[in-house]
C-alpha positions in Angstrom: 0.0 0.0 0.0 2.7 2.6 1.0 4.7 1.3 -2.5 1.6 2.5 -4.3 1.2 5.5 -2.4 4.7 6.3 -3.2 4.4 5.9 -7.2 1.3 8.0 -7.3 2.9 11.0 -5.7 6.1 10.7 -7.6 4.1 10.6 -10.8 1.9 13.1 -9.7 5.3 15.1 -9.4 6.8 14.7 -12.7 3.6 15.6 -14.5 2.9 18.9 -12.8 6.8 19.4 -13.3 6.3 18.6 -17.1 3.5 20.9 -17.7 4.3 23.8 -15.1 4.8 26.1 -18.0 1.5 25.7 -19.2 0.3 25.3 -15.6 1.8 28.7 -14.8 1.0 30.3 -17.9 -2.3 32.1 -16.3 -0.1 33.7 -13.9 2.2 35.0 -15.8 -0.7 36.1 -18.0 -2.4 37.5 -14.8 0.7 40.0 -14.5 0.6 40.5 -17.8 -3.2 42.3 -18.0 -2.9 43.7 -15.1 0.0 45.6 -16.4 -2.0 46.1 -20.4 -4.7 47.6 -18.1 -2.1 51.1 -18.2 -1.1 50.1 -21.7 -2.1 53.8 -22.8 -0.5 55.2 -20.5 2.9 53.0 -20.8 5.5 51.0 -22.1 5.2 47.4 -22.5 8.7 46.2 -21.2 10.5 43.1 -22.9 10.7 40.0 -21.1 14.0 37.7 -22.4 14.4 34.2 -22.2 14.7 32.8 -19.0 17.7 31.3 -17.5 17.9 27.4 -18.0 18.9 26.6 -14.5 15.8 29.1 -13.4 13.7 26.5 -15.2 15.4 23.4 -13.5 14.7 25.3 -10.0 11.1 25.7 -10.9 10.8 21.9 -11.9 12.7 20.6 -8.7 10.2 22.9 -6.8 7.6 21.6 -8.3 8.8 18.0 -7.9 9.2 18.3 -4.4 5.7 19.8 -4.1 6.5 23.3 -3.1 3.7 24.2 -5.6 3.7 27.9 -4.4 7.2 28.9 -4.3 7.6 26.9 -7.9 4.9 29.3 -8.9 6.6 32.5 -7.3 9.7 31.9 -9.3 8.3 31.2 -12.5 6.8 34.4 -12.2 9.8 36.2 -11.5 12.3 35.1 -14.3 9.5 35.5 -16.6 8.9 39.3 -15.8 10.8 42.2 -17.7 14.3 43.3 -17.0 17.5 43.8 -18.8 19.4 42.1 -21.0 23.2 42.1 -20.3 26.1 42.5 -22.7 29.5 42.3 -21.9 32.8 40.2 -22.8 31.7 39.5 -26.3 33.5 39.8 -29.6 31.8 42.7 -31.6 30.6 40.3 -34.1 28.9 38.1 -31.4 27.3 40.8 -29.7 25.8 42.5 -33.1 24.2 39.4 -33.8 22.9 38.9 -30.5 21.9 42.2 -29.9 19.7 42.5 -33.3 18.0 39.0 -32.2 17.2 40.7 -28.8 16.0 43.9 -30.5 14.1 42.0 -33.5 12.5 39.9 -30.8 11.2 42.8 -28.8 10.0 45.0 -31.9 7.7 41.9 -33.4 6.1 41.7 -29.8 5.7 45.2 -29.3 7.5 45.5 -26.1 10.5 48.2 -25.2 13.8 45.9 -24.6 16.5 47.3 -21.9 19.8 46.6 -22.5 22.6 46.5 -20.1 25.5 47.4 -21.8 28.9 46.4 -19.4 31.9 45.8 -20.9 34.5 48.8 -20.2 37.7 48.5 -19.9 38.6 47.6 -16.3 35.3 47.2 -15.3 34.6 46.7 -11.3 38.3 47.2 -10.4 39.4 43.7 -11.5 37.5 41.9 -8.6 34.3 39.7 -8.7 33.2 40.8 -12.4 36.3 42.0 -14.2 36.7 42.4 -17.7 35.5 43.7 -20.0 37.6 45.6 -23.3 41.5 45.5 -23.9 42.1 49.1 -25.0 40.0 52.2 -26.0 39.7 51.1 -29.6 38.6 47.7 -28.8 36.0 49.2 -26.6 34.6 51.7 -29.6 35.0 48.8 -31.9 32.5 46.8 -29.4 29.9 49.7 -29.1 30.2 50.2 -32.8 29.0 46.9 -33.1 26.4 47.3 -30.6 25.0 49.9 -32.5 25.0 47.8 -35.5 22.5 45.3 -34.3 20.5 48.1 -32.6 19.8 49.7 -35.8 16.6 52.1 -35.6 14.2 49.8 -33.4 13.3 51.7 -30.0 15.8 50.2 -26.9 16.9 52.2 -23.7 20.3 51.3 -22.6 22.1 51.3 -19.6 24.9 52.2 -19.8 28.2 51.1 -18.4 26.6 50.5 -14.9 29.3 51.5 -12.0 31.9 53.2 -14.4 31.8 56.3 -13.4 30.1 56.1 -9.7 34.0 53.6 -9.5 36.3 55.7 -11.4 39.6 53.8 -11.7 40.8 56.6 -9.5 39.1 54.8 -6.7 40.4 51.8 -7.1 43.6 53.1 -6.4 42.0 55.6 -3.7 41.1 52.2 -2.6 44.4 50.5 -2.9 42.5 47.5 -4.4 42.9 48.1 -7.7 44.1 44.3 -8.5 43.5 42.1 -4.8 40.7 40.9 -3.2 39.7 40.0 0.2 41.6 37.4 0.3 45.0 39.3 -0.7 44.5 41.6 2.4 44.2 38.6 4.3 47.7 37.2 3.2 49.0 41.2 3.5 48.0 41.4 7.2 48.8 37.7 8.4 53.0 37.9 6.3 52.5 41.4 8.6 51.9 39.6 11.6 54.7 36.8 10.6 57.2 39.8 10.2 56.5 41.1 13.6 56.8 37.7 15.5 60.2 36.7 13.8 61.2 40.0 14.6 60.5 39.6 17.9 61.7 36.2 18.1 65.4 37.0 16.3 65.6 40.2 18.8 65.1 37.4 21.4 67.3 34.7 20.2 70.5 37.9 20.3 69.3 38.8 23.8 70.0 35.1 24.5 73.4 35.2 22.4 74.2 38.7 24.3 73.0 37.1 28.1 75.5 33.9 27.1 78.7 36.1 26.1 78.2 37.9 29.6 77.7 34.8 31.6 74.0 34.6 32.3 71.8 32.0 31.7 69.2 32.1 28.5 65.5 33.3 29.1 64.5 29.9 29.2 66.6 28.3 31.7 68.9 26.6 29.6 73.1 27.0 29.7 73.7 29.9 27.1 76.8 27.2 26.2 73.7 25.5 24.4 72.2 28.0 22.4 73.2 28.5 18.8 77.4 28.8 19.0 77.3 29.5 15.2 75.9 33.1 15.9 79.2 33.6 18.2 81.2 32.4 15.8 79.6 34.7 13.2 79.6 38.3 14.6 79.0 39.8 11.2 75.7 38.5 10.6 72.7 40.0 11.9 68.9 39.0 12.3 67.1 39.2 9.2 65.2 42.1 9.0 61.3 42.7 8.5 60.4 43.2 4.7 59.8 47.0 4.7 57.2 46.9 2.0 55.3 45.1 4.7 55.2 47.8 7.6 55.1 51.0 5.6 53.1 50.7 2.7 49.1 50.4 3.3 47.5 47.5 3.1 44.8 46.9 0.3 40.7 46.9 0.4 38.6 44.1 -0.4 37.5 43.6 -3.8 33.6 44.8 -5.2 31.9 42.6 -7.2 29.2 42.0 -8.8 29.3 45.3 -10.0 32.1 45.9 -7.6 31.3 48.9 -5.9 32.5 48.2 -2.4 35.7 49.6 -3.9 35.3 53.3 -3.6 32.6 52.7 -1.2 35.2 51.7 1.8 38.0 53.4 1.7 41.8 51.9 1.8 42.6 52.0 5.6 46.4 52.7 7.1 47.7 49.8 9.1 49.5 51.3 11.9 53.6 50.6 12.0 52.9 47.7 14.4 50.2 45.0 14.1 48.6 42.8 16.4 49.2 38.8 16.3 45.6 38.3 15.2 44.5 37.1 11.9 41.3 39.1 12.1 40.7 41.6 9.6 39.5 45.3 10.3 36.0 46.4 10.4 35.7 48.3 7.1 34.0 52.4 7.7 31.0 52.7 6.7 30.2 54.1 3.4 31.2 57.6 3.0 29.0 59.8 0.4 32.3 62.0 -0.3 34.9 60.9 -3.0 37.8 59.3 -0.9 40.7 60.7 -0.5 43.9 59.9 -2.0 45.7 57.4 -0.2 49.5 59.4 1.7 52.9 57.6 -0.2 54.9 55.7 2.3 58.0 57.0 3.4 59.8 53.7 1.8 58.0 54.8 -1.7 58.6 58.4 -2.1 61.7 60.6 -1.7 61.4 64.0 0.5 60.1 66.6 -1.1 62.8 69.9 -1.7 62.1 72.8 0.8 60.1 75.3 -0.9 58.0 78.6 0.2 55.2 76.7 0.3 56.1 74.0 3.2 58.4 75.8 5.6 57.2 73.4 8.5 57.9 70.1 6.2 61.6 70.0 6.8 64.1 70.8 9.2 65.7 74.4 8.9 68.3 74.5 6.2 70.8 77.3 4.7 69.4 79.1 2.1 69.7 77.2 -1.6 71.3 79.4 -4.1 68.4 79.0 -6.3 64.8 79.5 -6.1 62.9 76.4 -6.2 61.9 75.7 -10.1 58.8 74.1 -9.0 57.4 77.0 -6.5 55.9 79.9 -8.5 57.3 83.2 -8.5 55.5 85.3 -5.6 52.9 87.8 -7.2 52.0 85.3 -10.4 48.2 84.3 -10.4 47.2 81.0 -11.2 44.0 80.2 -13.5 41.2 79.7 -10.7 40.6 76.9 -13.4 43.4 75.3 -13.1 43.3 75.3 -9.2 40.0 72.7 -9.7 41.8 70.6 -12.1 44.5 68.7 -11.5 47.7 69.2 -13.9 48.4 65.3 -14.3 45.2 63.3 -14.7 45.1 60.1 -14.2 45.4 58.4 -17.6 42.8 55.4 -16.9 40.8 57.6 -15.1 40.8 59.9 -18.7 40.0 57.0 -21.0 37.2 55.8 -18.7 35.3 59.0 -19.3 36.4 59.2 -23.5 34.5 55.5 -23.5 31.9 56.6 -22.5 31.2 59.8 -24.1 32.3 57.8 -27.5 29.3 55.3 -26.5 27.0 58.2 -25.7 27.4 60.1 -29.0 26.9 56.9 -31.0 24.1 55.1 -29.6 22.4 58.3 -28.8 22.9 59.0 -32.6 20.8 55.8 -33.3 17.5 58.4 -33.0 15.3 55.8 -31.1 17.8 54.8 -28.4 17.3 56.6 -25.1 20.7 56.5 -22.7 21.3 56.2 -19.0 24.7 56.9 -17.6 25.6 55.0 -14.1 25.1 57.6 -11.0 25.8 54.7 -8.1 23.1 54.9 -5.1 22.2 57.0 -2.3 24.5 55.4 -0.2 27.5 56.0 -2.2 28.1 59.2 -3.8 27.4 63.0 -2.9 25.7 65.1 -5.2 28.2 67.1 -5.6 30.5 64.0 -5.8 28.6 62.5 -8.4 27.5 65.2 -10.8 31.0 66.5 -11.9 31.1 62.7 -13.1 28.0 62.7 -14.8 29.1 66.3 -17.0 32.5 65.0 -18.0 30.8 61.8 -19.3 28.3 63.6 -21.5 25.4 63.8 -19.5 24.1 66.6 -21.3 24.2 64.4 -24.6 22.4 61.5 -22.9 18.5 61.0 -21.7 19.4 61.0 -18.4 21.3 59.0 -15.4 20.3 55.4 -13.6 20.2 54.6 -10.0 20.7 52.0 -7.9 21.5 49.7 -10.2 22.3 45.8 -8.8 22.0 48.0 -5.2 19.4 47.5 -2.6 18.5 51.2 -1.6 14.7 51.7 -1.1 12.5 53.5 -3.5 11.9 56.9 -1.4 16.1 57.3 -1.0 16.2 56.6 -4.9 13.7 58.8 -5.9 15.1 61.8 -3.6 18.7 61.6 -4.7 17.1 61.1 -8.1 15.7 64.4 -7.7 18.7 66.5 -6.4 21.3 65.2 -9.2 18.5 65.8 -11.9 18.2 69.5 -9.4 22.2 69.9 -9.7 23.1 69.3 -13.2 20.3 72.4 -13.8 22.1 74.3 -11.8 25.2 73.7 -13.1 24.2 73.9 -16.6 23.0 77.6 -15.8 26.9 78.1 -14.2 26.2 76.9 -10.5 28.9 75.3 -9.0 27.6 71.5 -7.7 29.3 72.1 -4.8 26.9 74.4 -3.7 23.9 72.1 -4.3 21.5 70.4 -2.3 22.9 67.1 -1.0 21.4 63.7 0.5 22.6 64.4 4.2 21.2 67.5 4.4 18.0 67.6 6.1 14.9 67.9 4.0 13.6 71.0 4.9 16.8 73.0 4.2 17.3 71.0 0.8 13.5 71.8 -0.1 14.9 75.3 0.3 17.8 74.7 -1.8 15.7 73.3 -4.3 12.8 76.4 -3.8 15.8 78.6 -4.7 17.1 77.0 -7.6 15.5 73.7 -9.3 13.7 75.0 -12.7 10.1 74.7 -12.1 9.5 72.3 -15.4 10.4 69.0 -15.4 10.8 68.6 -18.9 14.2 70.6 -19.2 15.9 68.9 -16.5 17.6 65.5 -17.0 15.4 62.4 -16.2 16.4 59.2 -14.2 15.6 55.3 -13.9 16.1 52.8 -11.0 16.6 48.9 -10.3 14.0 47.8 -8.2 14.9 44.4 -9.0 16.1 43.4 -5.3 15.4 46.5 -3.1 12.1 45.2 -1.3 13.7 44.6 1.9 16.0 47.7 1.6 19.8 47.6 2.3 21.1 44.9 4.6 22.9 45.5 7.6 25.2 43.0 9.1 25.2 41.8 12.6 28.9 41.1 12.9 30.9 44.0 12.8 34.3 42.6 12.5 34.1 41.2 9.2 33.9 43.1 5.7 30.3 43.2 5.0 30.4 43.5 1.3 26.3 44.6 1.8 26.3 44.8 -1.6 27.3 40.8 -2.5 24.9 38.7 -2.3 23.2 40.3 1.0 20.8 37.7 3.0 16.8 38.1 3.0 16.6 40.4 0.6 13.4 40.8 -2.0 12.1 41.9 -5.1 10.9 45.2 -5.1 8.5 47.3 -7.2 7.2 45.6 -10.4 8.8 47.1 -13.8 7.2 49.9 -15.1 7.1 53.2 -17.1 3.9 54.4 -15.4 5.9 56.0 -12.2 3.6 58.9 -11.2 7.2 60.8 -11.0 7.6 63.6 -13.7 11.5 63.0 -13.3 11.5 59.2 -13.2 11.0 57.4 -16.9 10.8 53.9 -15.2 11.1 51.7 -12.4 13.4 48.8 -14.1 14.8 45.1 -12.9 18.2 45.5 -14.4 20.4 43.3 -11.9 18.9 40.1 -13.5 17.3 38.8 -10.1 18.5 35.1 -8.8 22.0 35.6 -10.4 24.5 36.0 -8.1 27.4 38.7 -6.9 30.2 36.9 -6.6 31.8 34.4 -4.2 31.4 37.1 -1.3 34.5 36.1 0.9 34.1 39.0 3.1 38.2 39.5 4.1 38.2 35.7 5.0 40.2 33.0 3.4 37.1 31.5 1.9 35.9 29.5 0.1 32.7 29.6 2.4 30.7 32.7 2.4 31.0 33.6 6.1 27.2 35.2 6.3 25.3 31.9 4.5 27.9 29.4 5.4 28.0 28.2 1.7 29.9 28.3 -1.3 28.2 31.3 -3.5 28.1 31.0 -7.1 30.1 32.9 -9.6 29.1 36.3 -10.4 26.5 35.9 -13.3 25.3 32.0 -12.4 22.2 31.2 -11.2 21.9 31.0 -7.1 18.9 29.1 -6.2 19.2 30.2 -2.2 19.3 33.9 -3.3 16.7 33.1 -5.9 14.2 32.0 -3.4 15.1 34.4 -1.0 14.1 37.3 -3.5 10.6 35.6 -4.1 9.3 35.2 0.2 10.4 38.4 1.0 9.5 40.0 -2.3 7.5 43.6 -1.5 5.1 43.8 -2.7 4.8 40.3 -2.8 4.8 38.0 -6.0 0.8 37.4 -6.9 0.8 33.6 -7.9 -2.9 33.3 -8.4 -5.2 34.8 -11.1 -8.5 36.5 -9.5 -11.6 35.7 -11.5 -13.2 38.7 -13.0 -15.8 40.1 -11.3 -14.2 39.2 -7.8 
């Protein structure tokens, strides 16, 4: 009897997993109307092919009889969001980018594209890549616009190029290690300091012996190491010095990597503890970090000069003026006091890709353009806009927020507002660091924006925002002793607000799922040794593979939550 029972349930199983596409297809068409009920009023978004393992998820669920959450999922890989592009030859992403297109313009429906393949993309961490050179990169965009042709797309652009410059990687000192390297950094540190110690110790011994006293431990000094008396040239080893002067380096970002310029590059003091643990990261800072000070190993002292009398000790007077100090009286181009003289080269190409990728695809005539502007918690305005104007904001639509980040709507929408406020103002010749910022309370920024902000909408830049996995908000860790990485892979987080062009925001075109939701950030080592993420306990997926935890995760604490059954008419 219980044999039977068995084979009835099991093959109850693989049917409903057989025919859960066409089992789920009134939910999906559920979402659907309910969205075509604001079809005049909106865009019909572009939902791509699902992943394959998404669909093997939804069949084990279904197998297991976890009918509902089976249901949830297949609801969520099936609703709109971006399609990414990145790490393909030009020829391979023309062709697949003129199938996406093609595939959207026969249905009817607006595709978003997710365009992410600059050169040194996420400071070489969890998602590097991305194009060789600056010609490889035009060559690649070129080719994007190729299979774009003139069907209607809207593009993001580039997403955490310019809100992680590669001047913050290096601000950062993380440029090219991940959590992993400052692990090995700080423990060879702590290896230094304890054979130090222990050689100091072993030529206290050799010093007690030669004076007739008896070695720390008790034993004869006739006993300990003769070869060291017999050997007065040669010293202890000493310390690396790279190892106690130059500053240690950040953990990596990842999936779009923006931990990076986020947490700022912290100075290990000359002497470190025995203790493997690494430092509590600060939390993130809304200003633009500051360059990291040389070490005194690195640099050479600087020549005396009018302008640092209290740098160096008092010297005689040099027969010469200083080349370098300016003559007193001469005036400098206030200019060139906001820009530095040598720019950093990387830095400089960064923002030449992407104003070649704005004048091209903008030239397209249907293709509308949003340049990456980071998150709330990330930027200041007046860190952020300078950014967006040397990247060609004033070429493109407009600016996206929040993109793979978890900041809620309300914070979105507000720092939406005061970058879209800002770049007004400074196209009028305000200075941005005058304007209205995020921290500032909201009754003396509503008087900022009183002051300033033109009163119509439609001349001010516009903005979009991933809502893909923002339902639960940001995630704060428990444990502060580890490097959160809130950004990778964050625990009991959710889908957020449903894609959508109807916003009931004159500023905000659309509420967008670009972070593809269910694929994951990265391994998320968090300053350990790894390979286990220290938060879940498990081995996360690469960045860009499917992660089945995170997956369901998104679904139960979606907010609103996923609808998985249709309501009759008339109900």
């Amino acid at each position: 009897m219980r044999k039977r029972r068995k084979i009835i349930t099991v093959s109850t199983a693989v049917a409903a997993a057989a025919t859960l596409p066409l089992l789920m297809s009134p939910v999906v068409s559920a979402a659907v109307l309910e969205d075509d009920d604001e079809s005049s009023r909106m865009t019909r978004l572009y939902a791509p092919p699902p992943d394959r393992d998404s669909y093997r998820q939804v069949a084990r669920l279904a197998w297991r009889g976890d009918f509902r959450d089976s249901a949830g999922l297949l609801s969520m890989v099936r609703t709109p969001q971006a399609v990414w592009y990145g790490d393909e030859t030009p020829e391979q992403v023309e062709r697949l980018v003129r199938r996406t297109t093609r595939s959207a313009d026969w249905q009817g429906r607006l595709p978003v594209l997710a365009l992410y393949n600059v050169p040194g993309r996420d400071c070489g961490s969890y998602s590097s890549g991305g194009a060789d050179s600056l010609a490889e990169y035009e060559a690649w965009i070129d080719a994007v616009a190729a299979g774009i042709g003139d069907r209607e797309v809207l593009i993001i652009l580039e997403p955490d190029s310019l809100a992680l410059l590669p001047s913050d990687c290096a601000d950062a000192s993380n440029a090219a290690q991940t959590a992993v390297e400052q692990q090995t950094v700080i423990e060879e540190q702590t290896t230094a300091d304890e054979q130090t110690t222990a050689d100091e110790q072993t030529a206290a011994d050799g010093q007690s012996a030669a004076d007739g006293q008896p070695a720390a431990d008790g034993q004869p000094a006739a006993q300990e190491q003769p070869a060291a008396e017999e050997s007065p040239t040669e010293l202890p080893p000493l310390p690396d010095p790279g190892a106690s002067t130059a500053p240690p380096t950040g953990s990596a970002a990842p999936g779009t990597g923006q931990e990076a310029a986020q947490t700022p590059g912290q100075q290990l003091p000359d002497a470190l503890p025995a203790t493997s643990e690494t430092p509590a990261p600060k939390p993130p800072e809304v200003q633009e970090p500051a360059a990291l000070e040389p070490s005194a190993s690195q640099t050479p002292a600087p020549e005396p000069s009018t302008e640092q009398p209290g740098t160096l000790p008092e010297l005689p007077p040099l027969p010469t003026p200083d080349p370098v100090t300016p003559e007193p009286g001469n005036s400098l181009d206030p200019d060139e006091l906001d820009t530095p003289v040598v720019e950093d080269p990387e830095t400089a190409a960064r923002y030449s890709e992407i104003n070649y990728a704005v004048d091209v695809l903008t030239a397209l005539g249907q293709t509308s353009v949003y340049l990456d502007a980071g998150h709330a918690g990330w930027h200041s305005v007046s860190s952020i806009v300078p950014r967006l104007i040397k990247a060609g904001i004033d070429r493109a639509t407009g600016f996206a927020l929040n993109v793979s980040h978890y900041q809620t709507d309300p914070d979105s929408t507000w720092y939406g507002r005061l970058i879209s406020s800002c770049l007004a103002y400074a196209d009028e010749g305000g200075d941005p660091e005058k304007c209205a910022d995020q921290s500032w309370s909201r009754r003396h920024a509503r008087r900022w924006l009183r002051a300033h902000a033109p009163d119509d909408p439609a001349g001010m830049k516009h903005y979009v925002t991933d809502t893909s996995r923002n339902g639960q908000g940001p995630w704060t860790p428990r444990d502060r002793h580890i490097d959160a990485q809130s950004w990778c892979n964050p625990p009991g987080r959710g889908l957020g607000r449903r894609p959508t062009t109807h916003t009931g925001d004159a500023l905000m075109d659309a509420a967008l799922w670009v972070k593809t939701p269910g694929e994951s950030d990265g391994r998320c080592l968090r300053g350990t040794d790894g390979p286990l993420d220290p938060v879940r306990g498990t081995v996360n997926p690469e960045a860009g593979e499917w992660f089945p935890d995170q997956a369901l995760e998104l679904v139960r604490y979606a907010d609103p939550a996923v609808k998985v059954f249709r309501r009759t008419a008339g109900r």
